[in-house]
Structures are given as C-alpha cells and as structure tokens.
C-alpha positions in Angstrom: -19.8 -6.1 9.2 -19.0 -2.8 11.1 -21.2 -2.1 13.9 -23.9 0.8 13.7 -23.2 3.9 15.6 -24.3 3.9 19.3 -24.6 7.0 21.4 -21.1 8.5 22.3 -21.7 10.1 25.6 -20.0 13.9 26.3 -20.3 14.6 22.1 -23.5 14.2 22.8 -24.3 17.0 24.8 -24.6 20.1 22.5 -23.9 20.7 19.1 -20.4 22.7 19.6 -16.7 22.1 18.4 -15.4 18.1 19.4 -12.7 18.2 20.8 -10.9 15.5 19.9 -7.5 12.7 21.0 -6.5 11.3 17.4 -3.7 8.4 18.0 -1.7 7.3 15.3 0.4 4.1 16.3 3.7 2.3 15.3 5.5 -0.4 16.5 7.7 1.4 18.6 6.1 4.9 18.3 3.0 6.8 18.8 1.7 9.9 17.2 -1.0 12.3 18.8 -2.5 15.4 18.3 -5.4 17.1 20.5 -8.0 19.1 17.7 -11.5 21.2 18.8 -13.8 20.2 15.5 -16.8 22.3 14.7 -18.4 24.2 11.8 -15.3 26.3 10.9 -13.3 23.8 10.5 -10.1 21.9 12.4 -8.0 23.7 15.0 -5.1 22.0 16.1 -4.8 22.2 20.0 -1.7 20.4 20.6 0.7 17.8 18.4 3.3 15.4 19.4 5.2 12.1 19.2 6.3 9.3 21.8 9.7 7.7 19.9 11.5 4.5 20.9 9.5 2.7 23.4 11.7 0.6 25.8 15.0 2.3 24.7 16.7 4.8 26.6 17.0 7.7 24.7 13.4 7.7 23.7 12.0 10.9 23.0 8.1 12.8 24.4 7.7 16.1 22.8 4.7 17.8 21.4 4.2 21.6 20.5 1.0 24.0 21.1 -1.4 25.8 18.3 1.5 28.2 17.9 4.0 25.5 17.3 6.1 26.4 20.6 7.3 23.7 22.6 5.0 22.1 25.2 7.5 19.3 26.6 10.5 18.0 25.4 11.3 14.6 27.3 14.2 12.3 26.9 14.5 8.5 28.7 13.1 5.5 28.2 9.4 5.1 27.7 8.3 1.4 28.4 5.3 1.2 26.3 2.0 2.3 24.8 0.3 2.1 28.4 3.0 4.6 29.5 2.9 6.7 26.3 -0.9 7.4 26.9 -0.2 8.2 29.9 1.8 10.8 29.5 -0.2 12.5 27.2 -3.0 12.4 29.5 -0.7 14.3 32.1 0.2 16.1 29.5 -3.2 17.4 29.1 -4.0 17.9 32.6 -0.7 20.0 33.2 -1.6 22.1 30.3 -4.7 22.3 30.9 -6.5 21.0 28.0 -9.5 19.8 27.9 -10.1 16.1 28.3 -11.2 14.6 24.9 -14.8 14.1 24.3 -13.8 11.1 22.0 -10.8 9.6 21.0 -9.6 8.5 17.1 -7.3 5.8 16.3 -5.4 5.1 13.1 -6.3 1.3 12.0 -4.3 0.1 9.3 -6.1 -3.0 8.6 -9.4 -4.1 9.5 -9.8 -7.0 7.8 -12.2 -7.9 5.5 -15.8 -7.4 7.3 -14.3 -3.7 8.8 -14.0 -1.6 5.8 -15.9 1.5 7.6 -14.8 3.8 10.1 -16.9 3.3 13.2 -17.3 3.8 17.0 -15.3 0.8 18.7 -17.4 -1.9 20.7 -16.6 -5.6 21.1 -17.8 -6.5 18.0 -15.2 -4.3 16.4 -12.4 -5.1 18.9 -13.3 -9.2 17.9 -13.0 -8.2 14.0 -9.6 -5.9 15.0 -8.4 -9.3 17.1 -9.0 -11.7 14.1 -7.3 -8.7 11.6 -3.5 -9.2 13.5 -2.7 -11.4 10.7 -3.3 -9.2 7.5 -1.0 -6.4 9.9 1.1 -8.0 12.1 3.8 -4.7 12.4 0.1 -2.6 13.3 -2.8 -3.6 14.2 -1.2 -5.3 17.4 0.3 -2.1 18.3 -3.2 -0.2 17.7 -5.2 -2.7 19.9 -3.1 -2.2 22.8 -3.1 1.6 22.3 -6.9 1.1 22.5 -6.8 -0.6 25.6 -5.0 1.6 27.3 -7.0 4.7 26.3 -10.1 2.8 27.3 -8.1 2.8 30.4 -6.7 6.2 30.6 -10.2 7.7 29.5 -12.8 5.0 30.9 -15.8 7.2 29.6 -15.2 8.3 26.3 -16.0 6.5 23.0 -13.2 5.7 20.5 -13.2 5.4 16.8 -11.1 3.3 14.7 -10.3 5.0 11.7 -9.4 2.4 8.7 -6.8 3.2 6.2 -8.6 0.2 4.1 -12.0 2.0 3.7 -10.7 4.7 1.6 -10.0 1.8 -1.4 -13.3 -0.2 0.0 -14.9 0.5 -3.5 -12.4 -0.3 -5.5 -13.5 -2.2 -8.8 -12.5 -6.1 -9.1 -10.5 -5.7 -11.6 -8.1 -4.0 -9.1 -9.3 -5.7 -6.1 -9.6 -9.7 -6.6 -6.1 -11.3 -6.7 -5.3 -13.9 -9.5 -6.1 -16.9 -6.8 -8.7 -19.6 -6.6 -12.0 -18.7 -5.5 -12.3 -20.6 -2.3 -9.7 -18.4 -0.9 -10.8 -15.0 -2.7 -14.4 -15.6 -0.5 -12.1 -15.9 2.7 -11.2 -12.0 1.9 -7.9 -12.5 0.2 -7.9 -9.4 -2.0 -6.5 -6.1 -2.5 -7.1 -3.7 0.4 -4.7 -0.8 -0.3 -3.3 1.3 2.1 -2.6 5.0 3.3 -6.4 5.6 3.0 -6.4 8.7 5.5 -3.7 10.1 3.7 -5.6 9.7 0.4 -8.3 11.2 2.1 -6.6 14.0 2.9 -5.3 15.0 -0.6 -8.2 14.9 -1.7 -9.8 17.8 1.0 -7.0 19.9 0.0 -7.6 19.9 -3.9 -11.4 19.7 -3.2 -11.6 23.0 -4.9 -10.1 21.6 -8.0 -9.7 18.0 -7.7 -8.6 16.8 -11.0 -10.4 13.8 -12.5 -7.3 11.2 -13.0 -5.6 11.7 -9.9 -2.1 9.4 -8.8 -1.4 10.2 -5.5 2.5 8.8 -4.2 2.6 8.4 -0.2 6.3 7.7 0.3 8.2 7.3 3.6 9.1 4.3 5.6 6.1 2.5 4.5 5.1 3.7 0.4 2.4 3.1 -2.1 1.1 4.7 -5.0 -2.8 4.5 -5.5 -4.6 5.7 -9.1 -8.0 8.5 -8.1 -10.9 8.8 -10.6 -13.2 11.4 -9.7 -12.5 11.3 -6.5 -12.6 7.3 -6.3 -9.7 4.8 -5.8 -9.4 2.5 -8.8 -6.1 0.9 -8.1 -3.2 0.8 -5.6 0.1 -1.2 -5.1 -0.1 -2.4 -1.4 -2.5 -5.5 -1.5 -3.2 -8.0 1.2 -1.2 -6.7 3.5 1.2 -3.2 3.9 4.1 -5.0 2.5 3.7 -5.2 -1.0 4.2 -2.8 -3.9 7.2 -0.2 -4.2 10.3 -0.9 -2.3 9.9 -0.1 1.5 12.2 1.5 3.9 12.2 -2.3 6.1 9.4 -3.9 3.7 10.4 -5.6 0.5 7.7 -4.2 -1.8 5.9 -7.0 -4.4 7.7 -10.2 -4.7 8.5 -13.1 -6.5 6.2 -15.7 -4.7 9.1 -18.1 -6.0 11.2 -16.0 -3.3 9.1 -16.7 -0.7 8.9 -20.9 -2.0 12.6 -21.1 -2.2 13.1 -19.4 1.4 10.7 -22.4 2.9 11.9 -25.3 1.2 15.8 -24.9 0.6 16.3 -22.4 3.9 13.9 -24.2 5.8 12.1 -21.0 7.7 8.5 -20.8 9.0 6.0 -18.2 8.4 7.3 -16.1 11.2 10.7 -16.0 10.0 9.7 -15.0 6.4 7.8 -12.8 7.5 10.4 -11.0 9.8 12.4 -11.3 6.6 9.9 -9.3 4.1 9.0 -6.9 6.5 12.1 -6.3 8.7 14.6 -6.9 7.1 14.6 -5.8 3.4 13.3 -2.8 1.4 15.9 0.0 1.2 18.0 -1.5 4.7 18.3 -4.7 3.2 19.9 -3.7 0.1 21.9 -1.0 1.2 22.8 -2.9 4.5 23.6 0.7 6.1 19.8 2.2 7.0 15.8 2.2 5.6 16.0 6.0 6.1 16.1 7.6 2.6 18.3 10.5 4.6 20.9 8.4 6.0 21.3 6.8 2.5 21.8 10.4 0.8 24.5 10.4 3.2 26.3 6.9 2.7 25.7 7.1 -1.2 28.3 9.6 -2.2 31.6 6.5 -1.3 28.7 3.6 -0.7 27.7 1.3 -4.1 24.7 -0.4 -2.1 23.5 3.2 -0.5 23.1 4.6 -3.8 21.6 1.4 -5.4 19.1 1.3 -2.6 18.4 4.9 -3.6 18.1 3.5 -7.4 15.7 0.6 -6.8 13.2 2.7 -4.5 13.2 5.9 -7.1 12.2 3.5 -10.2 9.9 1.3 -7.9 7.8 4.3 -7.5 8.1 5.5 -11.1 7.0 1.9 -12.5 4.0 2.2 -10.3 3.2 5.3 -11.5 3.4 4.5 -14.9 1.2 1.6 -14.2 -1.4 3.7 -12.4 -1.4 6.3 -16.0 -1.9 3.0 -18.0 -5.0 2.1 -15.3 -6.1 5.7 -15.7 -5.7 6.6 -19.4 -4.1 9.3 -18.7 -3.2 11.6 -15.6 -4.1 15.1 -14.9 -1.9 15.6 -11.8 0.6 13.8 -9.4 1.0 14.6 -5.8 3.5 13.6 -3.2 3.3 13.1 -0.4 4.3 11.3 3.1 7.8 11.4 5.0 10.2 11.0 1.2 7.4 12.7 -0.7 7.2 16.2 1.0 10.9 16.5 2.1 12.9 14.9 -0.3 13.4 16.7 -3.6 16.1 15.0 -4.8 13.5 11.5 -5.3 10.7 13.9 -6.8 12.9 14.6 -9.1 14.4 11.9 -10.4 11.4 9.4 -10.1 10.1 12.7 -12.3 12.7 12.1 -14.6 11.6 8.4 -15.2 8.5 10.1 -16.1 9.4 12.4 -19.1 8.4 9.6 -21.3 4.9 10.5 -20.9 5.3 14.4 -20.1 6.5 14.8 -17.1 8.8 18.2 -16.1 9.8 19.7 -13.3 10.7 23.1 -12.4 13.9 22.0 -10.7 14.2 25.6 -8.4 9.7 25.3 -7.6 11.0 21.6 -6.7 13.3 22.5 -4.3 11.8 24.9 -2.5 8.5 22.8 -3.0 6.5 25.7 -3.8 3.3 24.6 -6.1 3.1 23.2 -8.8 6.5 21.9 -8.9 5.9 21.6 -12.6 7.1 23.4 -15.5 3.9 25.0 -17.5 4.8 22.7 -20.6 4.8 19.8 -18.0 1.7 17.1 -19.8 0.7 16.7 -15.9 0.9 19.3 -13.1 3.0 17.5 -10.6 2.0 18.9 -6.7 3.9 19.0 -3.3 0.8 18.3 -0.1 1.1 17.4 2.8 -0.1 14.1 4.7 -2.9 15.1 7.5 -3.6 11.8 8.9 -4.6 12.7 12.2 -7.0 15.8 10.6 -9.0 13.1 9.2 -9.3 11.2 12.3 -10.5 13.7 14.0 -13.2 15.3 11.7 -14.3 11.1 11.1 -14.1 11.0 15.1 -16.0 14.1 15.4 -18.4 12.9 13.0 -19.2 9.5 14.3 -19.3 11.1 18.1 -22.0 13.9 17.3 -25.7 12.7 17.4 -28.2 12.1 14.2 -29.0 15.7 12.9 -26.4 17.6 15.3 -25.3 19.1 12.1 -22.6 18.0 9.1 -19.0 17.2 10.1 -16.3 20.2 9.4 -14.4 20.3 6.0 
C-alpha cells in the first residue's frame, strides 16, 4: 500500500503559500510549471515545455505569470537529466524561488499505489514493479524523479497518480471478464487521465452536474462516466492503451488480433506491444501522422487521412454513448485535452453522432468555444474546459508537503 506521509522538510516551516515544481513527463518530452499555493488559491509562477529529447531541433521555452516569454531555446536536449536541469537554471537566472517540493505526473502506479503520496523507497519499489502496466510512462517519470532528487537533493517529491482518481470505481466497471487467479494479481480496470478528471471537476464545483461524461482527447484519449462527483466507468483499462482510437495507440482490441500477430507473424511481447502502442491509432490508419491537425490537412486529397479522422470521431461517440447507457442518462459533456479544447471541427461531429439521444450544438458557440457550446434545446449541455494537470499536482503537492493541522489545501 502507499506509504504514510512523512515530514517534508522546507513546507514545513510556516504555514504560507507552497511554492511548488509540478513535472509532467513523456517519452520524449517534459512539461513544467513553477505555482506559489496558499489559501487564495493557485498562482502560476512560470510554465513551460522541454520537446524532442536527443533530436536537434528540440525546443526549451516557458513563459512568466503574464504569459511573456521567459526563454525560448532551440538544439538538441539529451535527456530528462538535462531537461531538469535546465529548468533549475532556469529558476536561478530568473530568480525564482527554489521549490519547497516537487510534484510529478504518474500515470500508473500499479495496483498497491492508488493514492497520491510523498515518494520514498517504498514508493519508488511499487513505481519500479509498475513499468509494465506503462511501459511509454512510468519509465520516463522514474528517471525524471531521479534526476530531480538530484537537481533538488533536499526537497520531498510527490507522485501524483492518474489511477487514483478511478480508485473507487465499482466492480462492475473495474474487474475484467478473466479468471480469478489473475484478477487477485491486480489485473483490472485502472482508468486513466485522473488529474485531468480532477480538474473538471474543480471548475464545475459550483455546479457540478450529477451524471457527468467527461472526453479527454489528444494524443492519448479516454472517456470516463462521473456520478456525483465519482468515477463509475472509463474506457482505458489495464493499461493507457485501450479504449477510443489513439493518436499512436490502437484503442480496445480484438484479443484475436493480438493471438494471430503471435502465432502466424511470429512477434514477442515487445514487438506487439511496439505495434499497439507505436504504431497504430490514427498514424497507423492514415499512414501520414497521429496528429488530428496534420490529418485536417492531408484529408481534403487523402482517403486514409479522412478515414483516420472517421474511426477516431465515432470511437469517442460509441464511448460516449456507452457511458449515457452506464449513467442512465447524462446531464452534461465536457471536452477536454489537446483534440477536445482546440478542435471544433471533432466536437462537432462526434456531437452529431450524438443527436440520437439529444445532443445539439450551437455550431458559431462551438467554434469560438464560448460556453455552453450547446443549443438551449440541447437534452445535455455540452461544455468546452480546459485540462489543468499540473494545477492539481501542485495543490496535491502542496497538500501532502504542509504539516498535520497547517491548514486545508487551496481550491
């Protein structure tokens, strides 16, 4: 199980704003943002991205409180280790304040780490044994934490879990139709984009609707079904891979697929896996890109651009239909992530898959993505929010840094 909280250090010291490093890592990138977290509330210090690690046009840039540009660096960054780095130059030169604890984004933590918690090696040993469930992040997010350890020798970090959002989720959603033996080895539905979730549901805390569906759609999507305030259901499961159609990631399967791969084309675990999760989804039918933009722009001469298009729009809608049927009903729909906030052209034509049941936009609200992108007649309202990841690290970070009885986290 998750360790308790242990004393955190600097936090410690008074009951004033956190200030707070919240990481979000990829594969080949890494998100940051710098946020002072006290009773008012968030306040975003600084925000930035390190892009391409190991290729030579990779891309450093992050922008101040104001949202003018801080640094804007082009060239090859090697790795994580020299992406944390740089940010804590970055911090020096700007002079920032050094963080008094440090958040990380954890996609999986396996099945005994369903909590966000200060990291020790207990957690780092339950993180290790979690590689497999997450093999395109949690790898990435351990060697992040290292180097921050590293960078910032002193200062308690905090994995954040995208699972623990979806931790409650009933069995009926979360046991997988396996044998038992392997259900007790923590083979079941996790569920996915929990901080986003989290998120959505701080910004419609003033009126958060009882039968939620929330749709995070970029490069990685899922659709997850909110009672109360609760997750009930989602379409990732294991692992990050399954569910709607992916920009790289296949979505659900077949399990024939994967049978018929082994025995007639002979490939190991590795390469099915590289298969399923780099090398289908939206890229692998299209064959042109797993960027929903670049396939806007191939699909007006380009058959397999547009079908790509096709396949991920009524992936999302079937899911969303299925999370209605789970809820009995849905009051409102929000999108969100990467596809979900920019791309009005998907809104509205998953939307359109959706007029079964209710479902209408307001086609010039849509585009400009003012709120509710619904028509009043619309059986749902139907919202545009954005995905605050890293705001959620940092209030959890803040939380889990500040000592029994300093006084309640910041909303």
């Amino acid at each position: 199980m998750t360790s308790p909280a242990a004393p955190a250090g600097k936090a410690h010291a008074d009951a004033g704003p956190v200030t707070v490093l919240a990481l979000n890592s990829g594969s080949s990138s890494l998100k940051f943002g710098l946020y002072s977290v006290g009773a008012a509330g968030v306040e975003t210090r600084l925000a930035g991205e390190a892009e391409g690690f190991g290729d030579p046009d990779g891309d450093f840039h992050a922008l101040d409180s104001r949202g003018a540009a801080v640094v804007r660096e082009r060239g090859r960054i090697a790795d994580q280790g020299e992406a944390v780095r740089r940010i804590g130059r970055l911090l020096d030169d700007a002079g920032l304040p050094t963080p008094d604890v440090v958040g990380h984004r954890i996609v999986h933590g396996g099945p005994d780490l369903r909590r966000h918690c200060l990291i020790d090696a207990s957690v780092l040993r339950q993180l290790e044994a979690a590689r497999v469930f997450a093999p395109l992040h949690v790898p990435a997010a351990l060697d992040v934490i290292r180097y921050t350890e590293a960078r910032f020798p002193h200062t308690p970090q905090v994995a954040c879990l995208d699972t623990a959002f979806h931790a409650g989720m009933p069995d009926i959603a979360r046991v997988l139709p396996i044998p038992k033996a392997l259900q007790g080895e923590g083979i079941q539905r996790y569920g996915f984009h929990g901080l986003s979730c989290e998120s959505i549901l701080r910004q419609l805390e003033a009126d958060l609707p009882e039968r939620l569906i929330i749709a995070h759609l970029g490069a990685g999507a899922s659709v997850t079904a909110v009672r109360a305030g609760r997750s009930v259901d989602t379409s990732m499961g294991l692992t990050p891979t399954g569910g709607v159609i992916m920009g790289t990631r296949s979505g659900d399967l077949d399990p024939g697929v994967l049978i018929y791969l082994m025995r007639q084309k002979r490939l190991d675990a590795a390469a099915v896996e590289d298969l399923v999760d780099r090398r289908s989804g939206l890229a692998g039918v299209s064959g042109v890109s797993g960027d929903m933009r670049a396939l806007h722009e191939a699909s007006a001469s380009d058959p397999a651009a547009r079908l790509a298009e096709r396949m991920f729009r009524q992936s999302v809608a079937k899911q969303i239909a299925a999370m209605i049927a789970v809820l009995d009903g849905v009051d409102a729909i929000v999108f969100t992530g990467g596809i979900g906030e920019n791309d009005s052209r998907s809104r509205a034509e998953i939307c359109e898959r959706l007029a079964w049941i209710g479902v209408a936009l307001d086609a010039a609200r849509n585009g400009s993505a003012t709120n509710p992108i619904s028509q009043p007649k619309s059986r749902c309202a139907v919202l545009v929010l954005p995905a605050r990841e890293d705001e959620e690290i940092a209030r959890h970070a803040s939380a889990l840094a500040r000592p029994p009885g300093v006084g309640p986290p910041a909303r």
